[in-house]
Short mmCIF file of the C-alpha atoms (twelve columns), coordinates in Angstrom:
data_MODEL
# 
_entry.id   MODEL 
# 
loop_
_atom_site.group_PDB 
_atom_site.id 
_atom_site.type_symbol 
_atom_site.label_atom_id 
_atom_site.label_alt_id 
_atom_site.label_comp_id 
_atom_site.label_asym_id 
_atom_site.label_seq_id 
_atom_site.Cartn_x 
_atom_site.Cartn_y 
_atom_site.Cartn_z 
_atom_site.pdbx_PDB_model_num 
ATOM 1  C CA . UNK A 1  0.000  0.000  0.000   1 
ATOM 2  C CA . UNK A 2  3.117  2.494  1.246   1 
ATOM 3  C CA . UNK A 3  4.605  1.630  -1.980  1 
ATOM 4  C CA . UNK A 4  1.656  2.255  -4.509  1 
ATOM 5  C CA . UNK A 5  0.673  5.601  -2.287  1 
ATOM 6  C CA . UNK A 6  4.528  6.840  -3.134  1 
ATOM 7  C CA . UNK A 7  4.231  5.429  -6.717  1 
ATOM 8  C CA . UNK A 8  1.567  7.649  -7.299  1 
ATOM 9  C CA . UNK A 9  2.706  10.435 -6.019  1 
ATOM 10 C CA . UNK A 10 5.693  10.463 -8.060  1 
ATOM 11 C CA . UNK A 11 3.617  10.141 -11.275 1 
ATOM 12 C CA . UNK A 12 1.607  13.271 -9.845  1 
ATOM 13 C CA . UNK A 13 4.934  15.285 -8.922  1 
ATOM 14 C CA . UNK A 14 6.042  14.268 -12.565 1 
ATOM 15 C CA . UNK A 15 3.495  15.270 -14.354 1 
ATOM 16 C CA . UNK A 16 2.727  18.681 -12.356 1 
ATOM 17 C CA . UNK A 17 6.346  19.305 -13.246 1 
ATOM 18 C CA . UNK A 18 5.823  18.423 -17.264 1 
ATOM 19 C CA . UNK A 19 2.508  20.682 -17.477 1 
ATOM 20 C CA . UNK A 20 4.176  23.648 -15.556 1 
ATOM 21 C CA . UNK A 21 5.111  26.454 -17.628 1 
ATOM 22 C CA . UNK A 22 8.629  26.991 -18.515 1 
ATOM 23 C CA . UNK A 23 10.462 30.105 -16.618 1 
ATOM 24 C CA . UNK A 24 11.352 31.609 -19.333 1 
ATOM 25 C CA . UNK A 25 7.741  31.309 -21.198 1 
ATOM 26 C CA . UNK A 26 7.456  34.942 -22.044 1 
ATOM 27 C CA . UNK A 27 10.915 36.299 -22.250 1 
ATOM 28 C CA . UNK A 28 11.544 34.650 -25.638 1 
ATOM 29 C CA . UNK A 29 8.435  35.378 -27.678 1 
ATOM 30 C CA . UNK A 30 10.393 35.195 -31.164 1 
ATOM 31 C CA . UNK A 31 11.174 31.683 -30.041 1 
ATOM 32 C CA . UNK A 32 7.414  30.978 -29.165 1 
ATOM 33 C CA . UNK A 33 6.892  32.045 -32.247 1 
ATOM 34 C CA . UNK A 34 9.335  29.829 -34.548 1 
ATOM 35 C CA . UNK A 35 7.984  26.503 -32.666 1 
ATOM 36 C CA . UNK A 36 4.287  27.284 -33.173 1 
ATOM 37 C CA . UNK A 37 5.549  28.131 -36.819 1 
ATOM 38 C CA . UNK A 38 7.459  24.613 -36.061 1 
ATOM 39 C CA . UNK A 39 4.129  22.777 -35.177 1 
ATOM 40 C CA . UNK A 40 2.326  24.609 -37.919 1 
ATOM 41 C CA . UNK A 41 4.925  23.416 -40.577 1 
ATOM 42 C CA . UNK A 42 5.144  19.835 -39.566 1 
ATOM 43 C CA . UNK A 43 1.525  19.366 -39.648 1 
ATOM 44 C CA . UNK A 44 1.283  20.579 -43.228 1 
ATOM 45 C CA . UNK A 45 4.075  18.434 -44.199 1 
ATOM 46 C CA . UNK A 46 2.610  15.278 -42.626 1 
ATOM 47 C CA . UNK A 47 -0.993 15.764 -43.915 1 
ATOM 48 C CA . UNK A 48 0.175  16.938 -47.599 1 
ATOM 49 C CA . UNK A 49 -1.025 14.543 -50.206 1 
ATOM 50 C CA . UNK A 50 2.769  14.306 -51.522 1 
ATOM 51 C CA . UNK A 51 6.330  14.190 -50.175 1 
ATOM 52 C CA . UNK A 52 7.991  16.899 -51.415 1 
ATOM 53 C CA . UNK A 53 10.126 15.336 -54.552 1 
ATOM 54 C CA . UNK A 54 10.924 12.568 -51.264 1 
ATOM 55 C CA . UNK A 55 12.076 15.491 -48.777 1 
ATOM 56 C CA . UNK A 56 8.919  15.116 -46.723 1 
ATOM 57 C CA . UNK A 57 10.820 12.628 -44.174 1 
ATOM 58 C CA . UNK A 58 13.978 14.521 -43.534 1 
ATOM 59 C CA . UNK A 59 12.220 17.712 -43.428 1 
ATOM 60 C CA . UNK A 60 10.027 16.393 -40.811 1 
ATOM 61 C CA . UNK A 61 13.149 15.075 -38.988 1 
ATOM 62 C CA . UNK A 62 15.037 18.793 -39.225 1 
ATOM 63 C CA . UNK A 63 11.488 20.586 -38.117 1 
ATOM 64 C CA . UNK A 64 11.472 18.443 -34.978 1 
ATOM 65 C CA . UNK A 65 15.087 18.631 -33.925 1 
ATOM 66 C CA . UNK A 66 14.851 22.833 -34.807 1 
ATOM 67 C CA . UNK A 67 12.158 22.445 -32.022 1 
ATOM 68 C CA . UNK A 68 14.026 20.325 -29.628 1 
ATOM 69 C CA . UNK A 69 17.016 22.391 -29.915 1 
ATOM 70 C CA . UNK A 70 14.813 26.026 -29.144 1 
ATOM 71 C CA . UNK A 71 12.917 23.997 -26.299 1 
ATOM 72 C CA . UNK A 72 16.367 23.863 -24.892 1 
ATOM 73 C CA . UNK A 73 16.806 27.459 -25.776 1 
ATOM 74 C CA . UNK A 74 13.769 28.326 -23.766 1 
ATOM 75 C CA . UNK A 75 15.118 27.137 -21.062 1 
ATOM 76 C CA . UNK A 76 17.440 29.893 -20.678 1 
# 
């Protein structure tokens, strides 16, 4: 029971830390701008009927590590 009880409330402290905002959300708003470009971008290139003269892949692999690399930006 002890061990289920602290189970849990590690998944709780985990997720309350994911959904919190970053500390920086805010201070970087040309960065929140590029990765909601980001998201927009990657959505049109996964629901286009075509893939790009067979770029559609590695442009969808370069859109999400631009992201990754300005979530680590944000950080800062």
């Amino acid at each position: 029971m002890k061990h289920r009880m602290m189970n849990s409330l590690g998944v709780i402290a985990l997720l309350l830390a994911l959904s919190s905002p970053s500390p920086a959300v805010g201070r970087h708003p040309t960065i929140e701008r590029a990765l909601a470009a980001l998201r927009e971008v990657k959505e049109h290139l996964e629901r286009a009927p075509h893939d790009f003269g067979g770029h559609r892949v590695d442009a969808i692999k370069a859109v999400d590590e631009a992201a990754h690399q300005l979530q680590i930006c944000m950080q800062y």
